[in-house]
KOLDONU-615883 format. One record per residue: residue number from 1; residue in three letters; z, x, y of N, C-alpha, C, O, CB in turn. Coordinates in steps of 0.02 Angstrom, whole numbers, always signed. Atoms other than C-alpha are relative to their C-alpha. Glycine has a CB too. Example, Ala and Ser with C-alpha at 12.3 -4.5 7.8 and 13.67 -1.06 7.14 Angstrom:
<fidrens>
FIDREN num residuo    nzz    nxx    nyy   cazz   caxx   cayy    czz    cxx    cyy    ozz    oxx    oyy   cbzz   cbxx   cbyy
FIDREN   1     ALA     +0    +45    -59   +390   +615   -225     +0    +45    +60    +33    +97    +59    +62    -50     +1
FIDREN   2     SER     -3    -42    -59   +357   +684    -53    +37    -39    +55    +45    -14   +110    -71    +20    +23
</fidrens>
This chain:
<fidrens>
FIDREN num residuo    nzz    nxx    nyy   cazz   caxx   cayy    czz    cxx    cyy    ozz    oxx    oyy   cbzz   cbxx   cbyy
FIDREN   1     UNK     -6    +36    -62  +5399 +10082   -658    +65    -38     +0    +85    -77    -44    -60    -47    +10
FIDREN   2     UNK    -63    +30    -25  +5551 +10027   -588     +2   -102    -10    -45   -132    +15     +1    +30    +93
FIDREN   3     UNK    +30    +75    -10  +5581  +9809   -623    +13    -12    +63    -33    -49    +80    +29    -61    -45
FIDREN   4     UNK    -18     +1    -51  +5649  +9805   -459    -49     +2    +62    -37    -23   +117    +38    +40     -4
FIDREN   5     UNK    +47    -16    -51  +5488  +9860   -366    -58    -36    -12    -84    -43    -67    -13    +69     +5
FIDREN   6     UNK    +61    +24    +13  +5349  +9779   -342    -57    +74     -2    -48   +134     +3    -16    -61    +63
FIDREN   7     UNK    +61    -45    -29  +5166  +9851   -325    -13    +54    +86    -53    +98   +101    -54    -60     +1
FIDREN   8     UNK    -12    -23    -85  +5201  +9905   -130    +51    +28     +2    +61    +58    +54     +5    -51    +56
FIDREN   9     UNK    -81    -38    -13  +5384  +9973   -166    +26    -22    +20    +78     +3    +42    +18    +48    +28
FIDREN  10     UNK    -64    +30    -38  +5453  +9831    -95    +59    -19    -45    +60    -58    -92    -19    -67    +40
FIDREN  11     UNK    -56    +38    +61  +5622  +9815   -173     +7    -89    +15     -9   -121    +65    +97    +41    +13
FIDREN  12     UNK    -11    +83    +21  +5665  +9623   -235    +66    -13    +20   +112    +26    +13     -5    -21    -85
FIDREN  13     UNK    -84     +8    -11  +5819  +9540   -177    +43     -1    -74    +21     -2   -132    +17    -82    +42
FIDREN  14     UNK    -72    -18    +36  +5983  +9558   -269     +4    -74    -37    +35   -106     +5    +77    +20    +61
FIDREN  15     UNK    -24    +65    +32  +5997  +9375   -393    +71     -4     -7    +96    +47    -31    -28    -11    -68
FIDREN  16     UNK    -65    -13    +31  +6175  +9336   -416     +8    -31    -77    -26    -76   -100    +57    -30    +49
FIDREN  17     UNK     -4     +8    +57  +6246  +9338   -586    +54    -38    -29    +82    -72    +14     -5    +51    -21
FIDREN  18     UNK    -39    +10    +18  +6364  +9285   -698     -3    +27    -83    -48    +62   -108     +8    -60    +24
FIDREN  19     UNK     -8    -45    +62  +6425  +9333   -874    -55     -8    -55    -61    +30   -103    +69    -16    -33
FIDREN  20     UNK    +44    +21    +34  +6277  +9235   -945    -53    +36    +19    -89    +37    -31     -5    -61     +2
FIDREN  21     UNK    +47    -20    -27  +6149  +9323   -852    -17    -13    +61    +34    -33    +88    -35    -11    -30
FIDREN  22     UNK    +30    +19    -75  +6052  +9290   -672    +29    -75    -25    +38    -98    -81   -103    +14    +23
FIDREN  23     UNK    -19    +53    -18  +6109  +9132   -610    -52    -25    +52    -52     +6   +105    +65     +5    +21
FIDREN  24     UNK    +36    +13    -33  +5967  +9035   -534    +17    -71    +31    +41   -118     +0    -52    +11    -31
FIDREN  25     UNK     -7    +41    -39  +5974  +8926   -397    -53    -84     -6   -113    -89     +7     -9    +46    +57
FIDREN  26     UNK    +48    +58    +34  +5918  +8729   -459    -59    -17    +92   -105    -57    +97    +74    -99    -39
FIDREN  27     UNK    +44    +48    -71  +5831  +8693   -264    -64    +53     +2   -117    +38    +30    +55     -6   +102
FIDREN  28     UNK    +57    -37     -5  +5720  +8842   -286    -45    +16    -59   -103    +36    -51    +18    +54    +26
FIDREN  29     UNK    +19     -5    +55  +5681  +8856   -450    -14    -67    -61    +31    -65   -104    +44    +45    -13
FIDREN  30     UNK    +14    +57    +47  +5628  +8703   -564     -4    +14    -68    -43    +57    -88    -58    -30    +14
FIDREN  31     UNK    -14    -37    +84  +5672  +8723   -752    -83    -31    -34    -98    -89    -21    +98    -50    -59
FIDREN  32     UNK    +80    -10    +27  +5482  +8726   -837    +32    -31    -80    +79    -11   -114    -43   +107     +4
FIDREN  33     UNK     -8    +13    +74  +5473  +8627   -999    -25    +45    -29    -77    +73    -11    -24    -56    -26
FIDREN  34     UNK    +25    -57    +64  +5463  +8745  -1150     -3    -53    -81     +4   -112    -97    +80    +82     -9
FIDREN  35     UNK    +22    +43    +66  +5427  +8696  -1321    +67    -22    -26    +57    -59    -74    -44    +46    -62
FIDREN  36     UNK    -51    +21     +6  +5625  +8662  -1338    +24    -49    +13    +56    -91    -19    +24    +23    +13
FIDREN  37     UNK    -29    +73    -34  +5652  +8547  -1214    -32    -56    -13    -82    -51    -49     +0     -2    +73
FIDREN  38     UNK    +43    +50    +20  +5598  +8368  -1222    -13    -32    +65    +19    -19   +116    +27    -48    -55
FIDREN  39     UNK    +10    +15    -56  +5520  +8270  -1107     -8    -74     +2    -57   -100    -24    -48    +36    +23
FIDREN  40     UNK    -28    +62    -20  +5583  +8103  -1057    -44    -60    +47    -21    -72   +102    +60    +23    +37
FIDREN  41     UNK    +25    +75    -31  +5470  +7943   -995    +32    -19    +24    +87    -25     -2    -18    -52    -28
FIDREN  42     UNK    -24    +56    -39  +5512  +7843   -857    +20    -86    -24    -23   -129    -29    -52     -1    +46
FIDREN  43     UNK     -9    +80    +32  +5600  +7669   -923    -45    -38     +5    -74    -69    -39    +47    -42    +25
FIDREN  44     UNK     +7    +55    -35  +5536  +7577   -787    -81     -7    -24   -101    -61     -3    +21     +8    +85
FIDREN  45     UNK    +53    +30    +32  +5362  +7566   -869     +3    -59    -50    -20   -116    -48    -27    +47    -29
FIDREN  46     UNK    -37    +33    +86  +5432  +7503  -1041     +0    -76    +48    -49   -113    +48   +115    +42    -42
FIDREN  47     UNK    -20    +56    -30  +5518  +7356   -922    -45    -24    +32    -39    -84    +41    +48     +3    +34
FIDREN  48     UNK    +48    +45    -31  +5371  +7316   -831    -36     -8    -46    -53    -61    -20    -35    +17    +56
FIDREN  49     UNK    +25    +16    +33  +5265  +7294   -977    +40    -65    -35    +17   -119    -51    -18    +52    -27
FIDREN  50     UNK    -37    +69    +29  +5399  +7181  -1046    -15    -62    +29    -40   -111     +2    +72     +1     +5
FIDREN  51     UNK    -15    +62    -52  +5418  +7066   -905    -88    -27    +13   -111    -82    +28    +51    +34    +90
FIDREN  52     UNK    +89    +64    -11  +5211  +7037   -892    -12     -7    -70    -61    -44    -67    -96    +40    +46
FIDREN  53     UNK     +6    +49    +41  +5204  +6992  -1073    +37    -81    -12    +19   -137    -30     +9    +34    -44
FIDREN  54     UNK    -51    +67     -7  +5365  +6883  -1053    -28    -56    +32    -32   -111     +6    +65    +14    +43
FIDREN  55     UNK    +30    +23    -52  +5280  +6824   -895    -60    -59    -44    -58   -120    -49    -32    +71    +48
FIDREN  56     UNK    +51    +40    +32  +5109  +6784  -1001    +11    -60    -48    -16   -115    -46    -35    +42    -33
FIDREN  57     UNK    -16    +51    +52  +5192  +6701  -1154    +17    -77    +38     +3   -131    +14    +69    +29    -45
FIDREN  58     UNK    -34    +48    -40  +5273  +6587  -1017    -72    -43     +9    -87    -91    -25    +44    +33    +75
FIDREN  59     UNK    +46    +40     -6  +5111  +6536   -943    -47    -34    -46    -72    -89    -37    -25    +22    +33
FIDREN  60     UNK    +12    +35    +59  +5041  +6516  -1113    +26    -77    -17     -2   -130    -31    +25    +41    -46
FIDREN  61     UNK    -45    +54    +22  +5177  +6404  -1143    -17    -70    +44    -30   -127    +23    +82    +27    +11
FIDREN  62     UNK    -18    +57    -73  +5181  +6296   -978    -93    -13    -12    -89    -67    +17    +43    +52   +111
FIDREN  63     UNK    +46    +28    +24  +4997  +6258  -1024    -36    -25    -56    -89    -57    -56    -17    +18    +14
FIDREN  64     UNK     -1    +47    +36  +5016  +6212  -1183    +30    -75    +14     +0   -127     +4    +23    +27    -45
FIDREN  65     UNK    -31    +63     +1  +5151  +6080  -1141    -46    -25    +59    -62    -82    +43    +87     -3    +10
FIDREN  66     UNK    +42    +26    -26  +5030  +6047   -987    -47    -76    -44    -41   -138    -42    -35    +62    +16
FIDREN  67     UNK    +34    +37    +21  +4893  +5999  -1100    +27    -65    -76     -8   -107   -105    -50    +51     -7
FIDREN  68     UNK    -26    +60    +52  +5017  +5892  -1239     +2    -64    +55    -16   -121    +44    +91    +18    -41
FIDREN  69     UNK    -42    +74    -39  +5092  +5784  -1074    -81    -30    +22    -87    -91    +30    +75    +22    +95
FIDREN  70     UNK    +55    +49    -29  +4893  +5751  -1014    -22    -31    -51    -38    -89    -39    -59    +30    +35
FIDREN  71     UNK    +31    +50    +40  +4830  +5702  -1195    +38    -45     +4     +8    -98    +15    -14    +13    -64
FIDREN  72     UNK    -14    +57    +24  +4971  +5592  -1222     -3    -44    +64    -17   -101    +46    +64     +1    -38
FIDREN  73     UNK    +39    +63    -52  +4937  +5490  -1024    -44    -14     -1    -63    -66    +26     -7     -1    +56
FIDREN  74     UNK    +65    +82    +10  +4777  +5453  -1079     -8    -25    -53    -58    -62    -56    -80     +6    +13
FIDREN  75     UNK     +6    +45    +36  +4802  +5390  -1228    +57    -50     +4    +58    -91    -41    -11    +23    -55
FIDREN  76     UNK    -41    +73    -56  +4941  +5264  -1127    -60    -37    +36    -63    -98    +34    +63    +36    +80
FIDREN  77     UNK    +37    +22    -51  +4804  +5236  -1012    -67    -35    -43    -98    -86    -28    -16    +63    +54
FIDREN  78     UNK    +50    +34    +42  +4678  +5201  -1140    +29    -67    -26     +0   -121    -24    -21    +46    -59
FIDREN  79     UNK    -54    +65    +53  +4811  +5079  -1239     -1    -51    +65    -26   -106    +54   +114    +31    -32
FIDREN  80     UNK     +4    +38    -62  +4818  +4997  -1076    -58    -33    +24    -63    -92    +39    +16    +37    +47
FIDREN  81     UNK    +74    +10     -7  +4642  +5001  -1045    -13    -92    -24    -20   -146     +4    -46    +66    -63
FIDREN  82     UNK    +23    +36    +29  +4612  +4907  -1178    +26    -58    -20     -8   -101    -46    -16    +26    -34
FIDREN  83     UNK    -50    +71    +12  +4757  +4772  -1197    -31    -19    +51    -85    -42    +31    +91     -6     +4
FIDREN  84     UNK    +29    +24    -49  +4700  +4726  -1038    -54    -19    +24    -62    -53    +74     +8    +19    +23
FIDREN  85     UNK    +88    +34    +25  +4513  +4698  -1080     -4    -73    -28    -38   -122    -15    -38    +47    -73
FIDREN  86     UNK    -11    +50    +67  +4592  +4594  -1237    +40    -53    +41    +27   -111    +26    +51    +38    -77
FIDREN  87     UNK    -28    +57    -39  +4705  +4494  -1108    -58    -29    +34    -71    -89    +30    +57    +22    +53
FIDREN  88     UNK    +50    +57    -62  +4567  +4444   -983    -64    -28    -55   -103    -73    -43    -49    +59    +91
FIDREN  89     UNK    +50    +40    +65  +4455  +4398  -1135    +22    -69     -7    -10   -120     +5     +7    +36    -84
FIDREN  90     UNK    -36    +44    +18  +4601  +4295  -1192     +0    -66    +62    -11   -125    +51    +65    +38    -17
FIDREN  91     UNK     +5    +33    -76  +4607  +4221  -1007    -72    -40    +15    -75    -90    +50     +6    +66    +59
FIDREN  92     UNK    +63    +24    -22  +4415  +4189  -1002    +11    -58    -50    +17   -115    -27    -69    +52     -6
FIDREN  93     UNK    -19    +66    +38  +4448  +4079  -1170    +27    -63    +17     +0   -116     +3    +37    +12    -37
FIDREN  94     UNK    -21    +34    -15  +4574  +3993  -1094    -36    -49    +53    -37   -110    +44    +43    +25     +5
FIDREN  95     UNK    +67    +18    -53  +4450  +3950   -948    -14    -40    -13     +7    -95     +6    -58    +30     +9
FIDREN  96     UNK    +33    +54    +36  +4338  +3877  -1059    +42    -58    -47    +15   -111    -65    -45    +36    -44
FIDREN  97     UNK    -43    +63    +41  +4459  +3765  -1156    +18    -41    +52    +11   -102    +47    +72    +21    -45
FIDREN  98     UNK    -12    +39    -61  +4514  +3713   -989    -41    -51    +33    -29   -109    +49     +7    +39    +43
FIDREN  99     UNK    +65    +47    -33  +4348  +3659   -916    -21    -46    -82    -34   -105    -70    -88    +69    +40
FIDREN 100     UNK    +14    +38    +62  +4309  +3587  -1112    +46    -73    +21    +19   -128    +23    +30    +49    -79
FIDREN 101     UNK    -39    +49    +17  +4464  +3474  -1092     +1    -29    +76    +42    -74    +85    +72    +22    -38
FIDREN 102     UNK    +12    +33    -52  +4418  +3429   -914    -80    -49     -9   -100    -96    +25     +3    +56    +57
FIDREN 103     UNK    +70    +36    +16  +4245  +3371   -985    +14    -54    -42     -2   -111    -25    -55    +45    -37
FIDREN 104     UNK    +14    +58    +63  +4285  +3277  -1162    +93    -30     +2   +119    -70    -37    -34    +51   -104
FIDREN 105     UNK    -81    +25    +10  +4482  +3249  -1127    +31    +18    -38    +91     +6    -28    +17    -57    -12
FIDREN 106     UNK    -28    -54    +55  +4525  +3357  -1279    -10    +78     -4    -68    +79    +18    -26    -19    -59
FIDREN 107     UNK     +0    -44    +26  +4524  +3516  -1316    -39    +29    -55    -63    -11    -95    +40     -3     -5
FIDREN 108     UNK    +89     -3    +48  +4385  +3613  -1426    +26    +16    -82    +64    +59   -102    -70    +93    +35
FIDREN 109     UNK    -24     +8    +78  +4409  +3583  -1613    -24    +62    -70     -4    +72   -127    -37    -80    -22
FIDREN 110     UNK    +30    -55    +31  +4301  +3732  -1668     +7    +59    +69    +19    +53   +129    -86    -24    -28
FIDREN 111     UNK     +9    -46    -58  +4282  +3907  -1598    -65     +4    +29    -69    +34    +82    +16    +65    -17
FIDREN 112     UNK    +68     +8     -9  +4092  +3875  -1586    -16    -21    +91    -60     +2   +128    -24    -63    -59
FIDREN 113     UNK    +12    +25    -55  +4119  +3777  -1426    +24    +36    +58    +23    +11   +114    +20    -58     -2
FIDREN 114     UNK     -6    -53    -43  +4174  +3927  -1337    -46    +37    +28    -48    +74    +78    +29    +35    -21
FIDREN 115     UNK    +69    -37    -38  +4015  +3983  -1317    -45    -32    +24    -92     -9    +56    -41    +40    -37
FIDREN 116     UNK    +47    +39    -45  +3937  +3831  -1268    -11     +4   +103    +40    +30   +128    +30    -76    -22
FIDREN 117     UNK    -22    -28    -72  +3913  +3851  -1058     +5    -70    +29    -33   -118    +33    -59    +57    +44
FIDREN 118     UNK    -54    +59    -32  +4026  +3732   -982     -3     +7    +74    +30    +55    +93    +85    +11    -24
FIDREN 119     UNK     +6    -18    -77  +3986  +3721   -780     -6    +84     +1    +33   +115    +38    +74    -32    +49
FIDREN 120     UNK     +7    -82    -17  +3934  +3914   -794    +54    +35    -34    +61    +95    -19     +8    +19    +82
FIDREN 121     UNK    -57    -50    +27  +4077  +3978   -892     +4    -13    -75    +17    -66   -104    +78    -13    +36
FIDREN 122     UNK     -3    +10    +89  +4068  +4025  -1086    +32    +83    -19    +40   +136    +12   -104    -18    -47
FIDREN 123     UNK    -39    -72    +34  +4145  +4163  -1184    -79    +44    -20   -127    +23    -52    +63    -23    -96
FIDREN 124     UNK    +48    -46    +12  +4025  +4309  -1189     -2    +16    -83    +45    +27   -122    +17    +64    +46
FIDREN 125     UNK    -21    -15    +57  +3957  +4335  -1345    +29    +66    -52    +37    +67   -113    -38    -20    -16
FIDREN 126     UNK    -23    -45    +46  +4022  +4503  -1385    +68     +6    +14   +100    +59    +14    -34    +63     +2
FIDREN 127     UNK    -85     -2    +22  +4208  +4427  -1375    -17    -49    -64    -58    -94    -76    +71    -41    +71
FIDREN 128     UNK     +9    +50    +95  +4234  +4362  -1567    +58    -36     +8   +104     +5    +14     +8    +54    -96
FIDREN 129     UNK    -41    +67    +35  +4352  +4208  -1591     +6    -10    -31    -38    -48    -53     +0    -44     -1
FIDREN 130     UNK     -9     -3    +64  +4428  +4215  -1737    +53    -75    -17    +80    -99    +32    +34    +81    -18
FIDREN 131     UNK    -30    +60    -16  +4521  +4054  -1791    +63    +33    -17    +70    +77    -58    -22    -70    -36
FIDREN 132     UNK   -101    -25     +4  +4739  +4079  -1767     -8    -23    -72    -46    -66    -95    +83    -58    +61
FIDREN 133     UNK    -54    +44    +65  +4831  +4051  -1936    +47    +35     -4    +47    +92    +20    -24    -10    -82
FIDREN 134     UNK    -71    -28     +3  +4999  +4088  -1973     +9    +74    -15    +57   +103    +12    +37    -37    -54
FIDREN 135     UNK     +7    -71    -14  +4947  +4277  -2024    -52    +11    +45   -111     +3    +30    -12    +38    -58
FIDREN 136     UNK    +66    -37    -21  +4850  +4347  -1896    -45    +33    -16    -34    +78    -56     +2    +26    +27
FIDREN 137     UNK    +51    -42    +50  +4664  +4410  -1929    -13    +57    +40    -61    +90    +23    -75    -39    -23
FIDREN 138     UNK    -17    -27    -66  +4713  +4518  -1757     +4    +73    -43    +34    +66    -96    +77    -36    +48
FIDREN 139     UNK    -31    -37    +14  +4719  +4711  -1799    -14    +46    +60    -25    +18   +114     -8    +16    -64
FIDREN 140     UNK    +13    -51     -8  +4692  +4878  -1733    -64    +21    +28    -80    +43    +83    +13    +20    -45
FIDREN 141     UNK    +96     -2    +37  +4497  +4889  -1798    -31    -47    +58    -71    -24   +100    -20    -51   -105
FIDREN 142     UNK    +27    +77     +1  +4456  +4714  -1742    +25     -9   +105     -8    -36   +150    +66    -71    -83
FIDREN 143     UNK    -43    +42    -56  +4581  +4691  -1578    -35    +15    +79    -15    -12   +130    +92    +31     -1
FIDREN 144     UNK    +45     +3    -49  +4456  +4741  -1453    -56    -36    +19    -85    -26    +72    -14    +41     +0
FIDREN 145     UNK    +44    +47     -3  +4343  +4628  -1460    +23    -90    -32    -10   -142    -30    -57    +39    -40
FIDREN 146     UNK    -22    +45    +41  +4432  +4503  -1550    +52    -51    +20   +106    -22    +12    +19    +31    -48
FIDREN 147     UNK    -66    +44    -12  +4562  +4342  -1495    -16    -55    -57    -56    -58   -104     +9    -36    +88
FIDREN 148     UNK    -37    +53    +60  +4618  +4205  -1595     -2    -82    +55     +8    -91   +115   +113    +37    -27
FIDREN 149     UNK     -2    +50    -36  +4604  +4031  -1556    +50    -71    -49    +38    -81   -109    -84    -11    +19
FIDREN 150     UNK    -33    +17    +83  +4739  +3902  -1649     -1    -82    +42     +7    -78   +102   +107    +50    -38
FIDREN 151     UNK     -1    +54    -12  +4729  +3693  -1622    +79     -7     +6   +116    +19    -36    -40    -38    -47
FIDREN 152     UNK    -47    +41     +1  +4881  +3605  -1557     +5    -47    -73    -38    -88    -90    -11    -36    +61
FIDREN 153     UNK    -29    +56    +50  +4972  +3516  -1716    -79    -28    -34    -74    -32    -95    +53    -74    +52
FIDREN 154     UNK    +66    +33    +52  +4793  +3445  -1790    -58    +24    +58    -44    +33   +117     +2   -112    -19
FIDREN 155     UNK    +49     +2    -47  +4613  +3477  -1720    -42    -48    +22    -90    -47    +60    -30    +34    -12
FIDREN 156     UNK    +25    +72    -22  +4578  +3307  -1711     +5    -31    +64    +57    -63    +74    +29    -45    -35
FIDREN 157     UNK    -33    +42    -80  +4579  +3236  -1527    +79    +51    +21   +133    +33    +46    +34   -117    -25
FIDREN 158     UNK    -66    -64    -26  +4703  +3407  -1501    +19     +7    +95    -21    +20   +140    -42   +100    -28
FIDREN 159     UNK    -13    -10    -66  +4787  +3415  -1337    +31    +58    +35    +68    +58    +84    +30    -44    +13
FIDREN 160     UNK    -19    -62    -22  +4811  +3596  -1322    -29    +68    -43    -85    +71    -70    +74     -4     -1
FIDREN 161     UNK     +2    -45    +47  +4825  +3755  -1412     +6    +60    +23     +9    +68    +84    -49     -5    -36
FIDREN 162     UNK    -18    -64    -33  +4851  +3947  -1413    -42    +43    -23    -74    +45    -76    +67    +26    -11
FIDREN 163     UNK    +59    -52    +32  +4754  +4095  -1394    +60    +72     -5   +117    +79    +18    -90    +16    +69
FIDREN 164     UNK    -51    -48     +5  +4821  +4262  -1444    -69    +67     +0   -129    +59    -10    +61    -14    -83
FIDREN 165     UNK    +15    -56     -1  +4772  +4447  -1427     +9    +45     -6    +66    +47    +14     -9     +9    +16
FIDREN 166     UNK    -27    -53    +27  +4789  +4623  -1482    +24    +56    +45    -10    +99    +72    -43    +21    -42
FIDREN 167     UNK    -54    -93    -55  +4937  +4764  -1381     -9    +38    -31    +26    +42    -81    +94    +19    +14
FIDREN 168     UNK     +8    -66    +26  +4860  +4924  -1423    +60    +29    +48    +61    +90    +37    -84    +36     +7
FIDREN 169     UNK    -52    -38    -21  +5017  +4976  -1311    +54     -3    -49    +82    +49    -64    +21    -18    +64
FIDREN 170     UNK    -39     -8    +73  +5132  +4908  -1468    -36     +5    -59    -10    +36   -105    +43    -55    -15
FIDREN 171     UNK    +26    -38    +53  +4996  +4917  -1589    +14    -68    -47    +32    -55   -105    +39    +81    -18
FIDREN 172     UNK    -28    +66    +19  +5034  +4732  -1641    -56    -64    +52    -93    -60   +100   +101     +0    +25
FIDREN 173     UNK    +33    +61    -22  +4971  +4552  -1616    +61     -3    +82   +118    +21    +79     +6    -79    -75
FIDREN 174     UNK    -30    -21    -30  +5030  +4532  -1433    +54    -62    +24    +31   -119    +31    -40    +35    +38
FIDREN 175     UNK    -40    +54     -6  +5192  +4430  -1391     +7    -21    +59    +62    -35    +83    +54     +7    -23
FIDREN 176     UNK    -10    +37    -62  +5122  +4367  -1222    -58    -41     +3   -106    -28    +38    +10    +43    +63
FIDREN 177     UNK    +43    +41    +34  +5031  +4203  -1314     -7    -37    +64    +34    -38   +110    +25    -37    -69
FIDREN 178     UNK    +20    +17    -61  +4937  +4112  -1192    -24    -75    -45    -66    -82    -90    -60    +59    +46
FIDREN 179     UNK     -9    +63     +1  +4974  +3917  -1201    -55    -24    +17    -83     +9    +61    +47    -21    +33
FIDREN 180     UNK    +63    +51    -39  +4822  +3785  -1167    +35    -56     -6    +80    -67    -47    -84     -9    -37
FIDREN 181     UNK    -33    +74     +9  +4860  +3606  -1123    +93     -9    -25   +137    +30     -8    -51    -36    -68
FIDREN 182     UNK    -69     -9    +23  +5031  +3545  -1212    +33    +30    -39    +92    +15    -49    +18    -34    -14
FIDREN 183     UNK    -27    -54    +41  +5058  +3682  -1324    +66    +45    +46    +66    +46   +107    -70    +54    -22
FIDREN 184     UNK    -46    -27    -17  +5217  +3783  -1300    +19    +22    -57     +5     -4   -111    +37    -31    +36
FIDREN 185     UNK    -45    -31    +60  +5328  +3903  -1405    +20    -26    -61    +20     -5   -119    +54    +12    +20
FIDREN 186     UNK    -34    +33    +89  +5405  +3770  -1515    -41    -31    -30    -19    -67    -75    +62    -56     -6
FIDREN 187     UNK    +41    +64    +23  +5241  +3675  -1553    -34    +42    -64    -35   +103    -70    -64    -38    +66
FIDREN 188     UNK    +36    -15    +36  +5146  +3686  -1694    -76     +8     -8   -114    -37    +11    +19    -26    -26
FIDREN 189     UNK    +69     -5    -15  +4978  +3753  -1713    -33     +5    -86     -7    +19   -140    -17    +76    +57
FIDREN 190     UNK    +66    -19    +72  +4818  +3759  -1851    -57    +26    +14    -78    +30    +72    -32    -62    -40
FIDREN 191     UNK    +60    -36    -19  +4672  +3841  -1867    -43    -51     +2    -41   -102    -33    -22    +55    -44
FIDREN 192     UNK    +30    +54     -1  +4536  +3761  -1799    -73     +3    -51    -91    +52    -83     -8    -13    +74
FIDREN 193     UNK    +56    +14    +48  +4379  +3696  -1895    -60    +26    +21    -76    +28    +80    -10    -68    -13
FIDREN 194     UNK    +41    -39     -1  +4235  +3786  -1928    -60    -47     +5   -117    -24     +7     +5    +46    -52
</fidrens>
């Protein structure tokens, strides 16, 4: 049989050639992978897989530092909290020393008399009054519940004195001492009597 003919005798058109052999036309013919050739993946997968891990690590990221910047505002807000418990404590003290020295004309010589109730106003008893002395007994542990109470110059017939309280915002006794009567910065204070 002729290659030229089909089954019906129709002859086949004429291919043009060249010295290599038939010359086939690339728009009609599509070159067929064979076990020679190789066959080449699209990049643009590769790059989109990149860019949504990149992507993920990111949001990973941006919610870690999320959750560092919220622990550390509430433990500001706590430190705050709680200086500010320890101030108006300090404040209620003062109260009572106030109304004390509007009653006896002095000032209270023990911390005991802080809890006595003076026209309706006494220090609750789960604030502790510790007596001032030159080291504070003020810490950390203690500074929540805890102020300091120190006699003007002697506690004898005392005409003042200072209370103090604990800045969990510095983490220190706090350096905004709260004066009674004629006490001030340069005066001298003692602990008072038990």
């Amino acid at each position: 049989m002729d290659p030229n003919t089909e089954l019906n005798s129709t002859p086949m058109p004429e291919q043009p050639t060249n010295q290599y052999g038939p010359q086939l036309s690339p728009a009609t013919e599509p070159i067929q992978p064979t076990s020679q050739t190789a066959v080449v993946k699209p990049v643009k997968h590769n790059k989109i897989l990149i860019i949504a891990l990149v992507a993920i690590l990111m949001f990973i990221a941006l919610g870690l530092v999320a959750r560092w910047v919220t622990l550390s505002a509430n433990r500001k807000i706590v430190a705050i909290t709680r200086t500010t418990s320890a101030q108006s404590d300090a404040y209620k003290a003062k109260l009572v020393a106030e109304l004390y020295d509007a009653e006896n004309e002095i000032y209270p010589a023990t911390t005991q008399v802080f809890y006595v109730d003076l026209f309706g106003s006494k220090l609750k008893t789960d604030i502790i009054l510790l007596p001032g002395t030159e080291t504070s007994p003020l810490n950390s542990n203690n500074g929540g519940d805890h102020i300091t109470w120190s006699c003007l110059e002697t506690c004898n017939k005392t005409q003042g004195g200072k209370i103090t309280y604990w800045d969990f915002k510095t983490n220190a006794v706090s350096t905004d001492v709260i004066y009674v009567g004629d006490a001030n910065s340069n005066s001298t204070f003692v602990a008072p009597m038990n």
